[in-house]
NUGUBA-239500 format. One line per field, with one value per atom (N, C-alpha, C): residue number from 1; residue in three letters; atom name; x, y, z. Coordinates in Angstrom, 2 decimals, decimal comma. Layout:
# residues N
num: NUM; ...
residu: ALA; ...
atome: CA; ...
east: X; ...
north: Y; ...
up: Z; ...
This chain:
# residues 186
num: 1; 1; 1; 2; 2; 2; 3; 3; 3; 4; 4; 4; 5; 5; 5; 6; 6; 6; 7; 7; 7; 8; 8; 8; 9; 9; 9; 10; 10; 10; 11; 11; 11; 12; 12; 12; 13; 13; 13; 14; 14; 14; 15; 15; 15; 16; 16; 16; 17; 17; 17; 18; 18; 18; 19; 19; 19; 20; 20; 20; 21; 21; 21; 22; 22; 22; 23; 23; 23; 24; 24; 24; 25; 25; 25; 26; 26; 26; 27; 27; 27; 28; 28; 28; 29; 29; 29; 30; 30; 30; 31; 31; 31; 32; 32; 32; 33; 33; 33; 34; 34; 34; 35; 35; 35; 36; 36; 36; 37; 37; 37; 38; 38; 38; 39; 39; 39; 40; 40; 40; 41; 41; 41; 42; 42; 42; 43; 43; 43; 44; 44; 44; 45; 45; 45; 46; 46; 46; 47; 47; 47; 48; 48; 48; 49; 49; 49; 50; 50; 50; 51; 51; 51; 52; 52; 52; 53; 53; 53; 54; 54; 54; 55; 55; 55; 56; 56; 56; 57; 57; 57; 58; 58; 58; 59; 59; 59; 60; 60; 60; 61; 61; 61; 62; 62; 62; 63; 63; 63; 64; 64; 64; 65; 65; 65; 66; 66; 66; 67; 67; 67; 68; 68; 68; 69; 69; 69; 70; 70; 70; 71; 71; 71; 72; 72; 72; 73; 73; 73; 74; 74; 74; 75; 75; 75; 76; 76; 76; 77; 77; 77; 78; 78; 78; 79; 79; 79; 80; 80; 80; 81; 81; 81; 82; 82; 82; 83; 83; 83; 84; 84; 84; 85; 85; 85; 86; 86; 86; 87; 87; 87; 88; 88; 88; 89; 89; 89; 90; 90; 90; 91; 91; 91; 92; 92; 92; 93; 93; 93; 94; 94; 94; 95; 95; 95; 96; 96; 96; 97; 97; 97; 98; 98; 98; 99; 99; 99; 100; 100; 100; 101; 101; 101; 102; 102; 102; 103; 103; 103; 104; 104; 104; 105; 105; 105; 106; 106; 106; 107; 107; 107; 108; 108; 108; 109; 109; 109; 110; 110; 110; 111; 111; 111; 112; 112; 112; 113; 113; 113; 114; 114; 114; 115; 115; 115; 116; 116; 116; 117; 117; 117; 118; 118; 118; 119; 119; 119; 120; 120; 120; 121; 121; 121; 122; 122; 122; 123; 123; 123; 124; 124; 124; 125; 125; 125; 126; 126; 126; 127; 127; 127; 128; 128; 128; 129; 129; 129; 130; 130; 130; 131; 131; 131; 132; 132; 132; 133; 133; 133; 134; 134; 134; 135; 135; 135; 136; 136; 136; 137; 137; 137; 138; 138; 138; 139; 139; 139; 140; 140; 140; 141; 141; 141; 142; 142; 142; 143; 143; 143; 144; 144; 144; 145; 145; 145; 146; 146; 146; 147; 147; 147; 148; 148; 148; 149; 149; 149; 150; 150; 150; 151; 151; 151; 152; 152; 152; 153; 153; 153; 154; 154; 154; 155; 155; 155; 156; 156; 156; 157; 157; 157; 158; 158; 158; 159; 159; 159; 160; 160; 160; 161; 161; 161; 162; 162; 162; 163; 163; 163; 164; 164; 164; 165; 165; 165; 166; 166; 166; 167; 167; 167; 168; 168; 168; 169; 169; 169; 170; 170; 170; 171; 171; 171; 172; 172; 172; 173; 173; 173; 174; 174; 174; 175; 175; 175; 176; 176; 176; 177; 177; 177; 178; 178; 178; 179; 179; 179; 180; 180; 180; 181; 181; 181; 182; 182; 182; 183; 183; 183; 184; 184; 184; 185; 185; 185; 186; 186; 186
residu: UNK; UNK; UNK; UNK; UNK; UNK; UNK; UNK; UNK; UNK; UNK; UNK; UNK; UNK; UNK; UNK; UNK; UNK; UNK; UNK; UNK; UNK; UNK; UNK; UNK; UNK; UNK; UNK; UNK; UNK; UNK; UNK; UNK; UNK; UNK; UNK; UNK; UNK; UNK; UNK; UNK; UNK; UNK; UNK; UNK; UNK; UNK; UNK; UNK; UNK; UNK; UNK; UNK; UNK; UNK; UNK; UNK; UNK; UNK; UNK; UNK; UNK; UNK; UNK; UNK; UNK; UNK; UNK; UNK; UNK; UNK; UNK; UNK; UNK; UNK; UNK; UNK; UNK; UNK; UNK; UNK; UNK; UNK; UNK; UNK; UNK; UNK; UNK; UNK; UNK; UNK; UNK; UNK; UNK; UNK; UNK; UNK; UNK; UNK; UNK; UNK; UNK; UNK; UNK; UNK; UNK; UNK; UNK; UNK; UNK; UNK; UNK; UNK; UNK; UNK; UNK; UNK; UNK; UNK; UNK; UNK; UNK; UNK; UNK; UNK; UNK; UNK; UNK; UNK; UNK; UNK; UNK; UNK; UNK; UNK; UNK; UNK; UNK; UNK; UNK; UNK; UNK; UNK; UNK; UNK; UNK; UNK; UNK; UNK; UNK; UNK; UNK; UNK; UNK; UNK; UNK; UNK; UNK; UNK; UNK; UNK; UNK; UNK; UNK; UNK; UNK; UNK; UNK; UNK; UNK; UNK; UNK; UNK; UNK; UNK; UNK; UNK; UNK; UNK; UNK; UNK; UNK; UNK; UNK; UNK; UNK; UNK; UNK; UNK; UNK; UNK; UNK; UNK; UNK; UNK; UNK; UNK; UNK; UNK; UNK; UNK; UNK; UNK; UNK; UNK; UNK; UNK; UNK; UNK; UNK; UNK; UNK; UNK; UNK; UNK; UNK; UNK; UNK; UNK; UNK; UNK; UNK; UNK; UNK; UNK; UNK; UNK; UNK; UNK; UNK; UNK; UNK; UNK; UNK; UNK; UNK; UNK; UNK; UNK; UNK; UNK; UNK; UNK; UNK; UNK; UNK; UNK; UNK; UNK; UNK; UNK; UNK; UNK; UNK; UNK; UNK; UNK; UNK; UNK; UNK; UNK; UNK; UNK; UNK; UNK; UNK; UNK; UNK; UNK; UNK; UNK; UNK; UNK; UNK; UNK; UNK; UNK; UNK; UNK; UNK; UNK; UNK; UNK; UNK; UNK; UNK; UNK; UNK; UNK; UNK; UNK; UNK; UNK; UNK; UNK; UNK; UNK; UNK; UNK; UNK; UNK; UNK; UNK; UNK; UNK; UNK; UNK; UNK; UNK; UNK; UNK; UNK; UNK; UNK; UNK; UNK; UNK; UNK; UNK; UNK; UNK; UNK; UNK; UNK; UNK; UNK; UNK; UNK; UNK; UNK; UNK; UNK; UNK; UNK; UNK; UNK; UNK; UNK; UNK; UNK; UNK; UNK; UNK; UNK; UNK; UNK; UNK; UNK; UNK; UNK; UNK; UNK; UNK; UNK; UNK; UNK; UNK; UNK; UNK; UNK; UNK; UNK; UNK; UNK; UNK; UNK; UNK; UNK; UNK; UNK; UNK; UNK; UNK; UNK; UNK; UNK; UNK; UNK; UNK; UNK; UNK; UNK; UNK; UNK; UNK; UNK; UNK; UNK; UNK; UNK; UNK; UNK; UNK; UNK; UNK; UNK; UNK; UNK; UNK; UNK; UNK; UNK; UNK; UNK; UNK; UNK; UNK; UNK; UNK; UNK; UNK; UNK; UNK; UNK; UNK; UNK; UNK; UNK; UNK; UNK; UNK; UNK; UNK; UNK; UNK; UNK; UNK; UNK; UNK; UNK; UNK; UNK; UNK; UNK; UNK; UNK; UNK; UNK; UNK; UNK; UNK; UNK; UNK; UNK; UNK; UNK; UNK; UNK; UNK; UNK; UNK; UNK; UNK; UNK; UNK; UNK; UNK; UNK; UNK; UNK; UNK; UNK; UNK; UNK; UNK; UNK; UNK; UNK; UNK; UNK; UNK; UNK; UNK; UNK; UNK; UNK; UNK; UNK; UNK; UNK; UNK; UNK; UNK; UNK; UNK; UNK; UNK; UNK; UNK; UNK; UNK; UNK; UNK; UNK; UNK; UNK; UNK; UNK; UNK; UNK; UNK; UNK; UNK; UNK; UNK; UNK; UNK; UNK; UNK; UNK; UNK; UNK; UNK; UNK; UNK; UNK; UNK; UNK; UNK; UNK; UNK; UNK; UNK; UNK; UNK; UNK; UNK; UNK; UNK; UNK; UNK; UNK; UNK; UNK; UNK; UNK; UNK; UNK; UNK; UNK; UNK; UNK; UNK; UNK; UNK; UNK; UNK; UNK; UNK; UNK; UNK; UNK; UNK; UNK; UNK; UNK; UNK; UNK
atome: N; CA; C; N; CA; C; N; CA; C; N; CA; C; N; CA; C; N; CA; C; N; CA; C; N; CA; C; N; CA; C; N; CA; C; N; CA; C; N; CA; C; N; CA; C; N; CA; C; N; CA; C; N; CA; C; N; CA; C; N; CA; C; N; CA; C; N; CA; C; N; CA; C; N; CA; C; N; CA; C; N; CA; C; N; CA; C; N; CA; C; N; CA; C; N; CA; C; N; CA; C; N; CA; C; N; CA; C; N; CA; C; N; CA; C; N; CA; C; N; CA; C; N; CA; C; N; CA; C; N; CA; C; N; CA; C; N; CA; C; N; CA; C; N; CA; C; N; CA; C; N; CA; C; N; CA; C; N; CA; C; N; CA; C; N; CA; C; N; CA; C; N; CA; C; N; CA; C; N; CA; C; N; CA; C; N; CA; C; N; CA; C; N; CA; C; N; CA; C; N; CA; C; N; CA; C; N; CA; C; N; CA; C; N; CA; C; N; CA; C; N; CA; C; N; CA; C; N; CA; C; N; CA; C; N; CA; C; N; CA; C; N; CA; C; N; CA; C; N; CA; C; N; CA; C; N; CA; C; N; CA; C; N; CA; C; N; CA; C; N; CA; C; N; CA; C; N; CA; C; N; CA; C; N; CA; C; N; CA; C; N; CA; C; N; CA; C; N; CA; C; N; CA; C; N; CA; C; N; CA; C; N; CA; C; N; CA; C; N; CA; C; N; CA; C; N; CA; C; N; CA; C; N; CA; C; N; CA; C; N; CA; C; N; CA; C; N; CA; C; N; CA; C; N; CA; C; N; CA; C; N; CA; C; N; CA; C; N; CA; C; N; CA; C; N; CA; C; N; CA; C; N; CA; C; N; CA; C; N; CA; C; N; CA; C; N; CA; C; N; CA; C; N; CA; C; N; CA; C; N; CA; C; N; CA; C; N; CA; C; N; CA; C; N; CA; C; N; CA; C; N; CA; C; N; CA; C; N; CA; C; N; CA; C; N; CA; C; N; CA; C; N; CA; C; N; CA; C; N; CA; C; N; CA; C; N; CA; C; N; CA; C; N; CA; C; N; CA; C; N; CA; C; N; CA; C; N; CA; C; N; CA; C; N; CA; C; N; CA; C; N; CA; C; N; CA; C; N; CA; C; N; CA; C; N; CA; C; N; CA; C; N; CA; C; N; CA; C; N; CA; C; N; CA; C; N; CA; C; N; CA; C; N; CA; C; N; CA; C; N; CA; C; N; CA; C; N; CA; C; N; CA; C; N; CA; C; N; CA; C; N; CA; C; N; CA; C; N; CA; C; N; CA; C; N; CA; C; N; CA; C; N; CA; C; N; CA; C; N; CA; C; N; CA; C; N; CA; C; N; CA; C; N; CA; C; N; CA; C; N; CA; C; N; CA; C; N; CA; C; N; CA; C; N; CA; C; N; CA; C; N; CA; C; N; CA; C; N; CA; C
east: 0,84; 0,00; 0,89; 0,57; 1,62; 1,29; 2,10; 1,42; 1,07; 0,26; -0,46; 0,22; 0,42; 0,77; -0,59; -0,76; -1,72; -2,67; -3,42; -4,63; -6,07; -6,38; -8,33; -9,02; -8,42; -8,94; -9,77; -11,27; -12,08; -13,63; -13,70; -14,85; -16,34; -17,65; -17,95; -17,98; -17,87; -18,36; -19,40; -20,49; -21,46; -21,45; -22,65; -22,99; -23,99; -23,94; -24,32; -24,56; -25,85; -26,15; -26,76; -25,51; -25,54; -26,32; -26,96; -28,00; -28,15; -27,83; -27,46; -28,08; -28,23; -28,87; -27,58; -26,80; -26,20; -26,73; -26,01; -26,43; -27,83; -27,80; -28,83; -30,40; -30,39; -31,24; -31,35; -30,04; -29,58; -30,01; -30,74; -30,33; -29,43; -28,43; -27,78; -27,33; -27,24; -26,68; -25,29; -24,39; -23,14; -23,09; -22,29; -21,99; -20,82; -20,99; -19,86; -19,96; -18,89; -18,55; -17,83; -17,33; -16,34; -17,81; -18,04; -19,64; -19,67; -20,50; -21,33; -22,02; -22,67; -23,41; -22,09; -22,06; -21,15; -21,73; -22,87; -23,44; -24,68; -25,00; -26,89; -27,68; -26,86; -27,33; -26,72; -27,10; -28,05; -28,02; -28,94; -28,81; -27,68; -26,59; -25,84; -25,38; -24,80; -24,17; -22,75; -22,16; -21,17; -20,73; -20,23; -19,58; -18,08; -17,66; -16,33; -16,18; -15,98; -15,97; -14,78; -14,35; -13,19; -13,93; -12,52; -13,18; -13,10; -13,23; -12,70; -14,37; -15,39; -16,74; -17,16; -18,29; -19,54; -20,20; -20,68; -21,26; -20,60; -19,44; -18,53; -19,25; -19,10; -19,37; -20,76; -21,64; -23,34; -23,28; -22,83; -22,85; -22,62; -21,23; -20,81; -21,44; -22,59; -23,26; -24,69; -25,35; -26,31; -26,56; -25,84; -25,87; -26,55; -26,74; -27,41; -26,94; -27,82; -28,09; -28,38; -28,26; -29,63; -28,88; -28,94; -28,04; -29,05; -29,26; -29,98; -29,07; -29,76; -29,70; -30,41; -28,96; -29,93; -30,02; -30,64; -30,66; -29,85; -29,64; -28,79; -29,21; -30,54; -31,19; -30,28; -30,67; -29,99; -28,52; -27,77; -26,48; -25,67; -26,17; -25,77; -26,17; -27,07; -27,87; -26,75; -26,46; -25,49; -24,21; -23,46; -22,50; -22,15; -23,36; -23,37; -23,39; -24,06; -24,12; -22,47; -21,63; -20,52; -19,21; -19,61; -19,05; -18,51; -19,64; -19,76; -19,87; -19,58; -20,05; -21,13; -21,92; -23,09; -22,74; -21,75; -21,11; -21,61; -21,56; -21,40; -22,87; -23,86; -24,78; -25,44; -27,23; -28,20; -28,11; -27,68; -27,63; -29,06; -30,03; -31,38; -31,87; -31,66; -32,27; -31,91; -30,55; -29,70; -30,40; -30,15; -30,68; -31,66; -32,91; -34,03; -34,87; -34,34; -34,30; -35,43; -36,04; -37,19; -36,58; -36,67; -36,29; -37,28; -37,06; -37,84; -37,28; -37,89; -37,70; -37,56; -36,94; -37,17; -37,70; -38,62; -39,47; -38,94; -37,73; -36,68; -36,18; -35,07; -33,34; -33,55; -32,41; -32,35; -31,62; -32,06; -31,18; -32,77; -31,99; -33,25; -32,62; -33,81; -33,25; -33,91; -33,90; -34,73; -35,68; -36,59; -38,24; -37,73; -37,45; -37,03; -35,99; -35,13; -34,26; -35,71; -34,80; -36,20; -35,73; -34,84; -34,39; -33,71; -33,91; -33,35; -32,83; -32,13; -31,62; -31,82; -32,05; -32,42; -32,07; -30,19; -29,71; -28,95; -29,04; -28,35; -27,01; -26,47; -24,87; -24,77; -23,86; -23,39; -22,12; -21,29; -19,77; -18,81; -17,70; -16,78; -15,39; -14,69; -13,38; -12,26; -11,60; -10,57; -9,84; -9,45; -8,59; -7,81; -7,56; -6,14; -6,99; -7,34; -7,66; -8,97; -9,48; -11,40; -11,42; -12,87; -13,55; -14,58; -14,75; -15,79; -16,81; -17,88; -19,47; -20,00; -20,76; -21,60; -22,37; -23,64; -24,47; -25,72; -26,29; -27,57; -28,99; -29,14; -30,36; -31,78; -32,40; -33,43; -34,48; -34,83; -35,51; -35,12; -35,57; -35,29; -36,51; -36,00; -37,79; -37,26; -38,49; -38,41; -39,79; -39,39; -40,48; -41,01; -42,50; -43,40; -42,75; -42,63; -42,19; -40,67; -39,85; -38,56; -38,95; -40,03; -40,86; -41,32; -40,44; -41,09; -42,68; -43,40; -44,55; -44,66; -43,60; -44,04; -43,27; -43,18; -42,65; -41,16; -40,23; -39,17; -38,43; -37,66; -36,87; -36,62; -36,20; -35,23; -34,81; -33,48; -32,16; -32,26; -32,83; -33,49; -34,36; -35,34; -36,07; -35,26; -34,37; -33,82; -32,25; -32,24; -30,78; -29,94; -29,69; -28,32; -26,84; -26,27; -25,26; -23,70; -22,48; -21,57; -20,22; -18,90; -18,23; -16,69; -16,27; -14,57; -14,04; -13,16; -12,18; -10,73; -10,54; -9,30; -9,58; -10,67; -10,63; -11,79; -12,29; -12,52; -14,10; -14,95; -16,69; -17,21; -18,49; -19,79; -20,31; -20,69; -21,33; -22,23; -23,46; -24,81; -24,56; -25,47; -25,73; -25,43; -25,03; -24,77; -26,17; -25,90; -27,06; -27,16; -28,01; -28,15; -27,37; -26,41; -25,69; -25,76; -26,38; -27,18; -27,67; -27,96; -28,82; -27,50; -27,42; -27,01; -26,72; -25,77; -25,73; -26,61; -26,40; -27,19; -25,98; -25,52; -24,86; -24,01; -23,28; -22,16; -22,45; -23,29; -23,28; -23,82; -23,69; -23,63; -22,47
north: -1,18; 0,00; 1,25; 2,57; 3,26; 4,51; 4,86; 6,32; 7,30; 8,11; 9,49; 10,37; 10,35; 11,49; 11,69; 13,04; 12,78; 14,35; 13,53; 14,37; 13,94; 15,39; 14,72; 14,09; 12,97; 11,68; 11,10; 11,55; 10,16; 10,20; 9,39; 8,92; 8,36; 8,69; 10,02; 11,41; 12,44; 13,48; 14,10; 14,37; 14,84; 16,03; 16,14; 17,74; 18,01; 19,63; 19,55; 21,52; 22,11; 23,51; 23,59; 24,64; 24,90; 26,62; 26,47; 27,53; 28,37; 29,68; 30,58; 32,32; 32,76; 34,61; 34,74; 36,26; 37,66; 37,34; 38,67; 39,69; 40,42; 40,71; 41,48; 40,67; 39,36; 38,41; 37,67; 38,39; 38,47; 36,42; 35,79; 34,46; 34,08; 33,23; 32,89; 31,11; 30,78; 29,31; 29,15; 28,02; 28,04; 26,43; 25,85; 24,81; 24,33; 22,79; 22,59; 21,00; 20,31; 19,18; 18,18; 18,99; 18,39; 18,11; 16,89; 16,64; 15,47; 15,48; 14,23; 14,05; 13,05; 12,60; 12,35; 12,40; 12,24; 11,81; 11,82; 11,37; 10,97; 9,49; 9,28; 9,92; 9,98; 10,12; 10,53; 12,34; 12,74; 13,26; 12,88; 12,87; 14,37; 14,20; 15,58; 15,34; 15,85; 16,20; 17,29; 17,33; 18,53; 18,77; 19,91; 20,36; 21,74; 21,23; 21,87; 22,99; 24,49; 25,86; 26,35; 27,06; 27,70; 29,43; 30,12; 31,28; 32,26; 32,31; 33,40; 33,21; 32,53; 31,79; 32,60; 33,52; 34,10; 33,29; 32,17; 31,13; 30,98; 31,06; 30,90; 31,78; 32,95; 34,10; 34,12; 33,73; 33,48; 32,75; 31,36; 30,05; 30,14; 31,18; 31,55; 32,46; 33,64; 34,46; 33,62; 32,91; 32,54; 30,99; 30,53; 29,20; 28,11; 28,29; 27,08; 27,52; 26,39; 26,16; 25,13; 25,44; 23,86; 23,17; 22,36; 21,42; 20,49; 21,11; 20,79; 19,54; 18,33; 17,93; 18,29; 18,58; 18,54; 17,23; 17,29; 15,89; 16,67; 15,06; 14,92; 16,72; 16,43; 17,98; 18,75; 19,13; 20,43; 20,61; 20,32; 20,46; 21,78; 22,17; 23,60; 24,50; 24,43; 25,46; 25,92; 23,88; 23,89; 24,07; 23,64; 24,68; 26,23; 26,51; 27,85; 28,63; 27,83; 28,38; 28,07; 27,23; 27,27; 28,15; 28,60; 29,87; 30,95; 31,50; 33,05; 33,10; 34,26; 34,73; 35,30; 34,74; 35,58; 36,84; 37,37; 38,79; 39,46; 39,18; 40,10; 39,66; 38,15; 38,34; 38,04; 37,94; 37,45; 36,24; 34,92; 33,84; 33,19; 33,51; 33,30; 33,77; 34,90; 35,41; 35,22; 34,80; 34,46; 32,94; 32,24; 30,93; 30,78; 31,60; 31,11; 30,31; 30,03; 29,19; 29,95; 29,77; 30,06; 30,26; 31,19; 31,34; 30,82; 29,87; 29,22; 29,74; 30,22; 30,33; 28,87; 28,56; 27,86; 27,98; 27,32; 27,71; 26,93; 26,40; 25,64; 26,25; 26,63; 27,41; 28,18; 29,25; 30,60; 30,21; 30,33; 29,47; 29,35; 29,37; 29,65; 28,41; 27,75; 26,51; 27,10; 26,03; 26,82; 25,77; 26,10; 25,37; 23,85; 24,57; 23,36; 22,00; 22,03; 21,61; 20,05; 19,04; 18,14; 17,52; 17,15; 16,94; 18,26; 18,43; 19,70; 18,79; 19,35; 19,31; 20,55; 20,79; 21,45; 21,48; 22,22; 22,08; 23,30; 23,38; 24,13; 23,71; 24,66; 24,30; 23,84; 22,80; 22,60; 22,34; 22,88; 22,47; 23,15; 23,50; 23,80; 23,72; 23,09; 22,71; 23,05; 24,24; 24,80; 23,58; 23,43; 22,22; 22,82; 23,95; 24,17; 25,34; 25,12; 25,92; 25,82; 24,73; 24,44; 24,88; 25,04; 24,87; 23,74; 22,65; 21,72; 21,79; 22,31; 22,72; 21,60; 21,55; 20,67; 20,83; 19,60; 20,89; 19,44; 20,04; 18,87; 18,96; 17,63; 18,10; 18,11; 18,82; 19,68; 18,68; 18,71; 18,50; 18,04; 16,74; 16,50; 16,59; 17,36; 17,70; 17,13; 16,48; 16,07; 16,39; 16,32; 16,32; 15,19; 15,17; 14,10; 13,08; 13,61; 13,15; 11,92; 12,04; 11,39; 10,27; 10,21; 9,43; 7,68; 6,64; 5,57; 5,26; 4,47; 4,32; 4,06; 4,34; 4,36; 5,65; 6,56; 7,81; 8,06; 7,08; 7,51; 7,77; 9,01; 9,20; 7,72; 8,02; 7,13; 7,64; 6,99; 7,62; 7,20; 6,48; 6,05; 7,10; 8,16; 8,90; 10,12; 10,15; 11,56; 11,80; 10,60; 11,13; 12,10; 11,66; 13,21; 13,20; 13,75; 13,00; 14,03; 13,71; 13,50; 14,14; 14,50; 15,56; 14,60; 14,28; 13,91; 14,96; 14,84; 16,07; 15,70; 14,13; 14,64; 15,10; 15,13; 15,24; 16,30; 16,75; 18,18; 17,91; 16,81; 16,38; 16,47; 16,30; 15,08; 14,75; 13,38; 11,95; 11,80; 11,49; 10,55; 9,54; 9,03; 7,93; 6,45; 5,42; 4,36; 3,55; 2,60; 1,32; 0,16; -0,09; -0,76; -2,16; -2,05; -2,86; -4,41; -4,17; -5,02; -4,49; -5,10; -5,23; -4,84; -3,43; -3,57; -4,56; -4,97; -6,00; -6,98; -7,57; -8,48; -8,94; -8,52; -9,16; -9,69; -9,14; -9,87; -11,19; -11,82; -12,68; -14,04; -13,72; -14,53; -15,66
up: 0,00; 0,00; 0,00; -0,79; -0,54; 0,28; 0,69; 1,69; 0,80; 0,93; 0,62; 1,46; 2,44; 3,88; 4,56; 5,60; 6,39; 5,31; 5,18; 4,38; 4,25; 4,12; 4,41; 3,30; 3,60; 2,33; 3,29; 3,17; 3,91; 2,95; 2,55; 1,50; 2,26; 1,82; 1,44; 2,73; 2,29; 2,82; 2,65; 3,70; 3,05; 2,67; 2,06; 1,87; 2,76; 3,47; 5,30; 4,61; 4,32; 4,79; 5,49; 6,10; 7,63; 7,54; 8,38; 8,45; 9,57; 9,63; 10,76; 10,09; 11,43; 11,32; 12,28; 11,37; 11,68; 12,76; 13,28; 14,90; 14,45; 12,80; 12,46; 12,34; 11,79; 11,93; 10,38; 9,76; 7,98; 8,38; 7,38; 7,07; 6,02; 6,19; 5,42; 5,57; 4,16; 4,21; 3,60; 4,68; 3,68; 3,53; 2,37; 2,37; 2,62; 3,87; 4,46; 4,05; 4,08; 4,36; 5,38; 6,30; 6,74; 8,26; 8,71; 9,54; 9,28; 10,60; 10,86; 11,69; 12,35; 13,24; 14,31; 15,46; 16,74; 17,67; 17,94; 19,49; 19,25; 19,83; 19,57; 21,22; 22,07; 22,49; 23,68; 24,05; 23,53; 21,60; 21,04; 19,25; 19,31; 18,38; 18,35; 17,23; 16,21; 14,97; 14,83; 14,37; 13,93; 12,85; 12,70; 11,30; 12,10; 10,84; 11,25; 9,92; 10,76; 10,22; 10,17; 9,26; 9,46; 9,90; 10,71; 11,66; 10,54; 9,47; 8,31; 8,10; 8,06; 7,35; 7,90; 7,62; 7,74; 8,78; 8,57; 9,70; 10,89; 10,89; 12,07; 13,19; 12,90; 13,95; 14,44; 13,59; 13,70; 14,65; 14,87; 15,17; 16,95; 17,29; 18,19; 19,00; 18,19; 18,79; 18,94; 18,36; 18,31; 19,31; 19,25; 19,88; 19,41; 18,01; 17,37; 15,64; 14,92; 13,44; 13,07; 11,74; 10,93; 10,32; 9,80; 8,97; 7,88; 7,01; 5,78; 5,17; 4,03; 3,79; 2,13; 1,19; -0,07; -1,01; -2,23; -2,81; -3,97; -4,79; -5,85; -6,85; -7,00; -7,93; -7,55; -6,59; -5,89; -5,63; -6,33; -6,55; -6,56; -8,05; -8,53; -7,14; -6,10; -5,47; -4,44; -4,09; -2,77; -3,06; -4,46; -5,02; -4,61; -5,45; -4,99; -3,51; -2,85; -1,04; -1,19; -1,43; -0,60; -1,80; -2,87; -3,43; -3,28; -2,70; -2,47; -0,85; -0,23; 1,47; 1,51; 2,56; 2,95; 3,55; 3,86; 4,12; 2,74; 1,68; 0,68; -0,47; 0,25; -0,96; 0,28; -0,19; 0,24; -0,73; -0,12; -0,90; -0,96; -0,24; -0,20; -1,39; -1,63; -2,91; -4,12; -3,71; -5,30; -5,29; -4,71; -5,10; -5,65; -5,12; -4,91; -3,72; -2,77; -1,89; -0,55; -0,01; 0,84; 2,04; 2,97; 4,38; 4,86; 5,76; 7,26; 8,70; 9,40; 10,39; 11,29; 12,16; 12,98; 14,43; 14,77; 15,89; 17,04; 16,73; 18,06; 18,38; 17,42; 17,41; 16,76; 17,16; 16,71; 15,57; 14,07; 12,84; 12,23; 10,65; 9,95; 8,79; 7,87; 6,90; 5,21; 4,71; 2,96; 3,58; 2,90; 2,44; 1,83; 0,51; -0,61; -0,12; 0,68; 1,17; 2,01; 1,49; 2,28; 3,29; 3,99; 4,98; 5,96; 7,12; 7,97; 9,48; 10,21; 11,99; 12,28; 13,62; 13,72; 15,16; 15,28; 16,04; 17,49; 18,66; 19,67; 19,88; 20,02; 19,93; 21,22; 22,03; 22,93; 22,79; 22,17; 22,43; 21,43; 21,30; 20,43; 20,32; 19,83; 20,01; 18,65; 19,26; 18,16; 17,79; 16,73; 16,32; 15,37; 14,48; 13,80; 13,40; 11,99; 11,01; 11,00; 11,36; 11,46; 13,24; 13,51; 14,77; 14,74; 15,62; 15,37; 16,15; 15,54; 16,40; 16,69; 18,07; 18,07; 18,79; 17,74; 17,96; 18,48; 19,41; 20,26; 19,20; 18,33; 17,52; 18,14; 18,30; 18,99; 18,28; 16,66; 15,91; 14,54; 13,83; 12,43; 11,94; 10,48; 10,03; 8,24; 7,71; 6,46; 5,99; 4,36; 3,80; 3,64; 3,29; 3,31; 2,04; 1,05; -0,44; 0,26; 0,92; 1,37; 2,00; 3,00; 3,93; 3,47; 4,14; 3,61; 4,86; 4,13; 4,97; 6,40; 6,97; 8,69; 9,16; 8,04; 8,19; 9,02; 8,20; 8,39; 7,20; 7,42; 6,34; 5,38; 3,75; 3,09; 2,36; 2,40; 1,22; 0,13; -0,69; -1,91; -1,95; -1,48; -2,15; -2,03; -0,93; -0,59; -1,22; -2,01; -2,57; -2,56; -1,33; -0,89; -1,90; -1,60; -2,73; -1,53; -2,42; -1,23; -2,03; -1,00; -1,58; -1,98; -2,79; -2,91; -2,56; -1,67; -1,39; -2,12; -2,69; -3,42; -4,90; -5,47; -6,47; -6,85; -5,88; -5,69; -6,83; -6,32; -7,08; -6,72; -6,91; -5,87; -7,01; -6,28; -6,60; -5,27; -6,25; -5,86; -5,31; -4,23; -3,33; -4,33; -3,89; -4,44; -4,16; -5,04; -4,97; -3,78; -3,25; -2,05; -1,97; -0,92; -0,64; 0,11; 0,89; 2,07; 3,43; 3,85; 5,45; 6,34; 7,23; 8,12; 9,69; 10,12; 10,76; 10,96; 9,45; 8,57; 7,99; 6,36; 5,64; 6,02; 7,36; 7,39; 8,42; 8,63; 9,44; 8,09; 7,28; 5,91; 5,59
């Protein structure tokens, strides 16, 4: 096997807009990857910001945010959130994308977006160049359309899709593999 060195090669990454209001109550979304799920319990998630990000400072004054989940469609949208700074656009309006308030956390999500968290920060830990938020999810909200019949999310309707960081893409959800701690007892 040959070495790479130490670099952020870890396959997939999601795609995670993170959703935060200014001091002013400005909404803005940026797109992050570097996240995940961290704790079931109590349910918590994180994403890791660099302090230069527009979101950074929200995140810190506010004590919460959302963490949207987009699908494969919505690509170009979430591209674009992680482009440009919400310092300098209303990325709401450029998109197209719907402000929601959230009636948990102070943090606002898009409409269109069909999966949301809907999260209070409890924690933060400088680590170099990123900060890693984390954040206690309050609430997961989906759309009805994602929902298999006993109303839980599925990733077959919600096709999220996911970030290569060495090769700088995203690629769509793969085809079903097997039964979690299932297949392997085969």
């Amino acid at each position: 096997m040959q070495s790479l060195g130490a670099r952020t090669y870890l396959f997939p990454t999601p795609i995670l807009l993170v959703g935060t209001y200014d001091e002013d109550y400005k909404p803005n979304l940026m797109t992050a990857a570097w996240g995940g799920i961290c704790c079931s319990d109590p349910p918590c998630v994180s994403v890791s910001l660099r302090k230069a990000t527009y979101s950074y400072s929200a995140i810190v004054a506010r004590k919460a945010f959302t963490i949207g989940i987009p699908m494969e469609s919505q690509v170009r949208e979430a591209d674009y959130l992680g482009l440009v700074s919400g310092r300098n656009v209303d990325k709401f309006a450029v998109s197209g994308l719907t402000v929601v308030r959230s009636a948990l956390v102070d943090a606002p999500y898009a409409k269109e977006i069909p999966f949301v968290l809907e999260c209070e920060l409890v924690n933060s830990v400088e680590l170099g160049l990123h900060t890693l938020f984390v954040g206690k999810i309050i609430d997961a909200k989906a759309d009805e359309s994602i929902l298999t019949d006993d109303g839980r999310p599925d990733i077959a309707k919600l096709k999220p899709f996911s970030f290569d960081p060495v090769h700088q893409g995203y690629h769509g959800t793969g085809a079903f593999l097997g039964k979690a701690f299932s297949v392997g007892k085969q």
